[in-house]
NUKEDO-326126 format. One record per residue: residue in three letters; x, y, z of N, C-alpha, C in turn. Coordinates in nm, 2 decimals, m for minus. Atoms other than C-alpha are relative to their C-alpha. Layout:
BEGIN
> Ala, X, Y, Z, X, Y, Z, X, Y, Z
...
//
This chain:
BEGIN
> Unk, m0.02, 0.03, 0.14, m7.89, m7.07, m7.65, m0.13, 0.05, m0.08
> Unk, 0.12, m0.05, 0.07, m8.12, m6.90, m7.91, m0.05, m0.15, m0.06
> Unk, 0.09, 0.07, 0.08, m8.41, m7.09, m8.09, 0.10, m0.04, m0.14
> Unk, m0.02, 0.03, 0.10, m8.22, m7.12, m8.42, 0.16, m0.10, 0.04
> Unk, m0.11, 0.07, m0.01, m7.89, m7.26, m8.26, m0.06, m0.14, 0.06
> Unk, 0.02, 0.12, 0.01, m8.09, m7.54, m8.13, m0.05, m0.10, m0.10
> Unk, 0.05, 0.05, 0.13, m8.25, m7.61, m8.49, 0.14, m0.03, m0.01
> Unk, m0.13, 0.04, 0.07, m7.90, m7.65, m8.60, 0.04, m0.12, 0.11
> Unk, m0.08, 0.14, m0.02, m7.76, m7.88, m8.36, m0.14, m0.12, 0.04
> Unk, 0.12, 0.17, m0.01, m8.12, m8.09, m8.32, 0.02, m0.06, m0.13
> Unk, 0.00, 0.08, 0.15, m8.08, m8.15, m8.72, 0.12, m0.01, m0.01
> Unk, m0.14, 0.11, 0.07, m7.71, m8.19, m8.72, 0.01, m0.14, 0.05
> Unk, 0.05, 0.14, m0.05, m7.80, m8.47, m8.46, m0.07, m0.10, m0.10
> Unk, 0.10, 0.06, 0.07, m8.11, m8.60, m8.67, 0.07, m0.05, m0.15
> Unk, m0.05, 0.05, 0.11, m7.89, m8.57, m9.01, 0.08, m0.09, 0.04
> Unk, m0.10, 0.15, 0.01, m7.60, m8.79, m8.90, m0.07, m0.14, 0.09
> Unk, 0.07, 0.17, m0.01, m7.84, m9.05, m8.71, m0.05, m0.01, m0.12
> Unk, 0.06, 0.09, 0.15, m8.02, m9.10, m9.05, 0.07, 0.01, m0.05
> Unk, m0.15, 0.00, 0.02, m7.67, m9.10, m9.19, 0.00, m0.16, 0.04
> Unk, m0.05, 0.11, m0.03, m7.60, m9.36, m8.98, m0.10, m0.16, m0.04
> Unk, 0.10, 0.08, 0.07, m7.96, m9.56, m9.03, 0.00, m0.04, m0.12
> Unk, m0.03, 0.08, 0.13, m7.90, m9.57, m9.37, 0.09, m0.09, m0.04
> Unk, m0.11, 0.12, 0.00, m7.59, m9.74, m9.35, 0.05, m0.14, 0.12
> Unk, 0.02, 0.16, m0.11, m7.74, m9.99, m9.12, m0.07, m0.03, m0.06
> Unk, 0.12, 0.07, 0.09, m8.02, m10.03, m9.39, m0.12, m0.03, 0.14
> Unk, 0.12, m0.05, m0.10, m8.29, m9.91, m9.11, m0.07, 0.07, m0.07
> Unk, 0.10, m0.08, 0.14, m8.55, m9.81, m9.40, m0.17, m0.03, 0.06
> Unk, m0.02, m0.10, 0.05, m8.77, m9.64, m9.32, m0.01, 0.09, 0.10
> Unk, m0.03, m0.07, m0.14, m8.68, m9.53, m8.98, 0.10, 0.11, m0.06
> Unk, m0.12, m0.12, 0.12, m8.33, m9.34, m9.21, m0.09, 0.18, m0.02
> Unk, 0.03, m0.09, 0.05, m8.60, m9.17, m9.38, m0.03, 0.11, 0.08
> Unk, 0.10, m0.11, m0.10, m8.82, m9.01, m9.09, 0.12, 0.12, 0.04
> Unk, m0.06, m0.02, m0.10, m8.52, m8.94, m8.91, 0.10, 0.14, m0.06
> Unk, m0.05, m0.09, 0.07, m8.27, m8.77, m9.16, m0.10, 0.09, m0.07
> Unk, 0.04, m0.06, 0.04, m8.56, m8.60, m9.30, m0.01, 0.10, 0.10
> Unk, 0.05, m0.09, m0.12, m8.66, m8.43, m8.96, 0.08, 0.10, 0.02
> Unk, m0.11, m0.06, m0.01, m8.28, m8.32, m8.96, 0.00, 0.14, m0.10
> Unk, 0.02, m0.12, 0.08, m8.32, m8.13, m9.29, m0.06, 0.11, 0.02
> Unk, 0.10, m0.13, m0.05, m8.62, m7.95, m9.19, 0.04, 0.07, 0.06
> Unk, m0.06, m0.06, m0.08, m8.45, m7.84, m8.92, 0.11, 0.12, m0.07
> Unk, m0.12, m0.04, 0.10, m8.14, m7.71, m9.15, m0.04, 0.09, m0.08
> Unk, 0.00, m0.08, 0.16, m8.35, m7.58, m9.43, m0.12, 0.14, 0.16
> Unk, 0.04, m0.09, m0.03, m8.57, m7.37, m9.13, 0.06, 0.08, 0.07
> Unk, m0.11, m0.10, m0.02, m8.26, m7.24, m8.98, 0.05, 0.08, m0.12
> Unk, 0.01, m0.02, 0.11, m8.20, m7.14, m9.30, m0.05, 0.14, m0.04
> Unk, 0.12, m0.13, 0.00, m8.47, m6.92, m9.35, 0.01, 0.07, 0.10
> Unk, m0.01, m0.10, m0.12, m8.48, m6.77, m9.01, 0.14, 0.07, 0.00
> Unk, m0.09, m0.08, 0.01, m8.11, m6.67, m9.05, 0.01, 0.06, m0.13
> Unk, m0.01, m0.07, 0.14, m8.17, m6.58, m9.43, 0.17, m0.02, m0.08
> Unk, m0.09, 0.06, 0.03, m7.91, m6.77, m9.51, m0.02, m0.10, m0.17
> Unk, 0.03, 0.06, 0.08, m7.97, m6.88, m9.88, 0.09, m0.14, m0.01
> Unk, m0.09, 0.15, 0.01, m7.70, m7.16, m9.92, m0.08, m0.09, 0.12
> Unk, 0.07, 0.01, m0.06, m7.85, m7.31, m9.65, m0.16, m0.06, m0.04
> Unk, 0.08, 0.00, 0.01, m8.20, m7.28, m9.71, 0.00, m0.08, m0.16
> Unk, 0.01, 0.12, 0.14, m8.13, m7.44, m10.10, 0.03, m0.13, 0.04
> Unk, m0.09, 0.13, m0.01, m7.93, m7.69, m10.00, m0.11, m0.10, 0.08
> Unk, 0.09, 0.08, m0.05, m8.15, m7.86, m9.77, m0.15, 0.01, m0.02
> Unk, 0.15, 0.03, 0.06, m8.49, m7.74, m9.91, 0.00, m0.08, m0.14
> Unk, 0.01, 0.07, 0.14, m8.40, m7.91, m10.24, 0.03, m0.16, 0.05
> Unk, 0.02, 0.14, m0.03, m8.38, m8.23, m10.01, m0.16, m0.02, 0.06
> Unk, 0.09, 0.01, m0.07, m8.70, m8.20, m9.91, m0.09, m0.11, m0.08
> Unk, 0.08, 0.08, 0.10, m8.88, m8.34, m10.21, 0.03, m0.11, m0.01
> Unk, m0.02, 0.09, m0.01, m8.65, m8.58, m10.22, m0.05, m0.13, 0.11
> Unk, 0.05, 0.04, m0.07, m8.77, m8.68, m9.89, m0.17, m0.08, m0.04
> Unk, 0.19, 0.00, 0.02, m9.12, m8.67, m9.99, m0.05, m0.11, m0.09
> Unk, 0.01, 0.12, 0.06, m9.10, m8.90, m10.21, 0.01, m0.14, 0.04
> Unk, 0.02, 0.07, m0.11, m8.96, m9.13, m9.95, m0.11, m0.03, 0.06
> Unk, 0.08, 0.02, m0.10, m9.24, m9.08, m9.75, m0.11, m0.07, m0.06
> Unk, 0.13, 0.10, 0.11, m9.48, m9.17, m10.05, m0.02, m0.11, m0.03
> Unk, m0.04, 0.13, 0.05, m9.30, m9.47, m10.12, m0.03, m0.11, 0.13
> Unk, 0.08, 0.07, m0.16, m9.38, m9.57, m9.70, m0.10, 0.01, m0.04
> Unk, 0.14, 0.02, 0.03, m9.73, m9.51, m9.75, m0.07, m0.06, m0.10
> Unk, 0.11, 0.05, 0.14, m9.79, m9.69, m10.07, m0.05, 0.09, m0.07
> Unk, 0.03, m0.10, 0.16, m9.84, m9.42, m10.29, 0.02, m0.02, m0.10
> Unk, m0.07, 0.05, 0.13, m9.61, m9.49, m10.55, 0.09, m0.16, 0.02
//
């Protein structure tokens, strides 16, 4: 199996566990977890040059990020 088909099914894994985390209210395990997925998604993405793709889940990233700031006491 190529390198990018395991990006895809490691983050389809990682998106529907943090899927499922969030709807167990598992905060901020959700976050780590479905974020990791994206990444995954948005760098399949890019390596297949797949724009849909690559928007779609890089425009969740920030969203993430924010997440992550809100763990660490940032904001």
């Amino acid at each position: 199996m190529k390198f990018v088909e395991w990006l895809k099914w490691g983050g389809t894994g990682f998106v529907l566990s943090g899927i499922l985390l969030t709807n167990l209210n598992l905060y901020p395990l959700n976050i780590m977890v479905h974020g990791t997925g994206s990444l995954g998604w948005m760098l399949a993405g890019i390596i297949t040059k797949d724009r849909a793709l690559t928007v779609n889940f890089g425009m969740q990233m920030p969203l993430f990020a924010l997440g992550y700031a809100k763990m660490g006491g940032l904001i």
